[in-house]
C-alpha positions as CSV (number, residue, x, y, z in Angstrom):
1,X,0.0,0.0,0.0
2,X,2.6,2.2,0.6
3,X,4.2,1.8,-2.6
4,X,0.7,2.1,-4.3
5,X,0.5,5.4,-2.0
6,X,4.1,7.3,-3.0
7,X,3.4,6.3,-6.5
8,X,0.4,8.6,-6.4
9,X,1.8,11.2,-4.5
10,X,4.5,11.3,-7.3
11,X,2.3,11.2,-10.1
12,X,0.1,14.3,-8.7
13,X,3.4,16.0,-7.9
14,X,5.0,15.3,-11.7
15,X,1.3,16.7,-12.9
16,X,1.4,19.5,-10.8
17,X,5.0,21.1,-11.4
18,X,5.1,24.1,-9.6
19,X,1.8,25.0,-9.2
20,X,0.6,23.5,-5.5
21,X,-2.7,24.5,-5.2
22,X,-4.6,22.5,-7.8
23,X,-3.7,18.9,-6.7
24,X,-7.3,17.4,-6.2
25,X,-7.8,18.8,-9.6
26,X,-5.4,15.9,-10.8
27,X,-6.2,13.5,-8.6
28,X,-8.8,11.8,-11.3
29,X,-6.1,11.6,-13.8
30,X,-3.6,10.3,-11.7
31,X,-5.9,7.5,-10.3
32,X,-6.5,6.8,-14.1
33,X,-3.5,6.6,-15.4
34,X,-2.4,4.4,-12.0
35,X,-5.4,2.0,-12.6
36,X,-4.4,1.5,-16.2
37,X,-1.0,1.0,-16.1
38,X,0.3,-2.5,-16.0
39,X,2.6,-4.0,-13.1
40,X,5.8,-5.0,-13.4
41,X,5.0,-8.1,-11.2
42,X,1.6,-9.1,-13.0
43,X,1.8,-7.7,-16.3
44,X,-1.7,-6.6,-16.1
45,X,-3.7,-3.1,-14.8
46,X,-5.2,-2.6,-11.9
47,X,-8.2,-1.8,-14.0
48,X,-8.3,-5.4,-15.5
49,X,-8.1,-7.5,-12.6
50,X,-10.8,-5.4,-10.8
51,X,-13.2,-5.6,-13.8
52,X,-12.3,-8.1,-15.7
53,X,-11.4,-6.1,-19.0
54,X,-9.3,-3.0,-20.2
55,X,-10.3,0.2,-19.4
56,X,-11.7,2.3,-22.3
57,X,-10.3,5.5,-23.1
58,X,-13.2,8.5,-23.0
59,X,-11.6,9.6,-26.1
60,X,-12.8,5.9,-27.8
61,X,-16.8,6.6,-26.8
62,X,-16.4,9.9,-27.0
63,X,-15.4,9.2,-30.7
64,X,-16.9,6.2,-31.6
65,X,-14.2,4.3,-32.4
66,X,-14.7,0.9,-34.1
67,X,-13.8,-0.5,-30.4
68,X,-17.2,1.0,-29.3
69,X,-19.2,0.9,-32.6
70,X,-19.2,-2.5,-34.0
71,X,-20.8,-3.5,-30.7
72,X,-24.6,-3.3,-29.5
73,X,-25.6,-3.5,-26.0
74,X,-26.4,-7.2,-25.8
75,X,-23.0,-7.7,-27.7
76,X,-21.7,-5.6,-24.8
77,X,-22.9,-7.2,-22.2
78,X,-22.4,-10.6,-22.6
79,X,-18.5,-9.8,-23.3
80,X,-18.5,-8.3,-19.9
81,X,-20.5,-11.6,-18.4
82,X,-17.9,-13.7,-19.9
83,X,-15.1,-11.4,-19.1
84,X,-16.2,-11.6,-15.2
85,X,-16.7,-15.6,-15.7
86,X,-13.2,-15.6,-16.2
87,X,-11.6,-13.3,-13.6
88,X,-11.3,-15.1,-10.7
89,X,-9.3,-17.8,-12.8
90,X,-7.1,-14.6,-13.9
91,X,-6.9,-13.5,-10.5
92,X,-5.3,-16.6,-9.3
93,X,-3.0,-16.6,-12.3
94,X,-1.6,-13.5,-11.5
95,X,-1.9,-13.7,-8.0
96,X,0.5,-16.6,-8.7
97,X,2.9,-14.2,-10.7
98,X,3.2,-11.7,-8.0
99,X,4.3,-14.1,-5.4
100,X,6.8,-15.2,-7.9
101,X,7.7,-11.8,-8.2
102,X,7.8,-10.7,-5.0
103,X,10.4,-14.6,-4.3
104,X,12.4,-12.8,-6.8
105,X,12.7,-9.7,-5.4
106,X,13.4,-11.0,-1.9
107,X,16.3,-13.5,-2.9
108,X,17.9,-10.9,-5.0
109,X,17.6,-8.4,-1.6
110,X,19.1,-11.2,0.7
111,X,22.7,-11.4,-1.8
């Protein structure tokens, strides 16, 4: 948590420059670009093991890019019924990968 918590702090802190005052201003874009940016350990967002998927840029509905338009609503929502079928299994998976990760990590520390 308190890596998750400095790595915020830095990214609002990068956005802001020199102007202090504005900081919960940036916290939404911060948090976004946090939650969609894949771990070193896992390979995979935040977003993606919360939802099940990968976050869609506003700018893509916004747009109407062929991401959003070739789909309908039904088409829609049964990707994101199958998607959450399958997320505990991707949970595990990845859960798996982090405690690899974090083995690695230690043993190289302990030398």
């Amino acid at each position: 948590m308190e890596v998750s918590n400095r790595t915020i702090v830095n990214g609002i802190k990068k956005r802001l420059g020199k102007e202090k005052g504005n900081w919960a201003e940036e916290i939404p874009m911060v948090l976004w670009s946090y939650r969609t940016t894949p771990r070193i350990s896992t390979k995979e967002t935040p977003f993606s093991l919360t939802y099940g998927t990968e976050a869609m840029l506003p700018m893509e509905v916004a747009v109407n890019t062929l991401r959003v338009a070739n789909k309908d609503d039904e088409s829609k929502a049964q990707d994101l019924r199958i998607n959450l079928d399958i997320l505990e299994k991707k949970r595990e998976k990845y859960g798996m990968r982090q405690d690899a990760y974090e083995h690695a990590i230690e043993s190289v520390q302990s030398w």
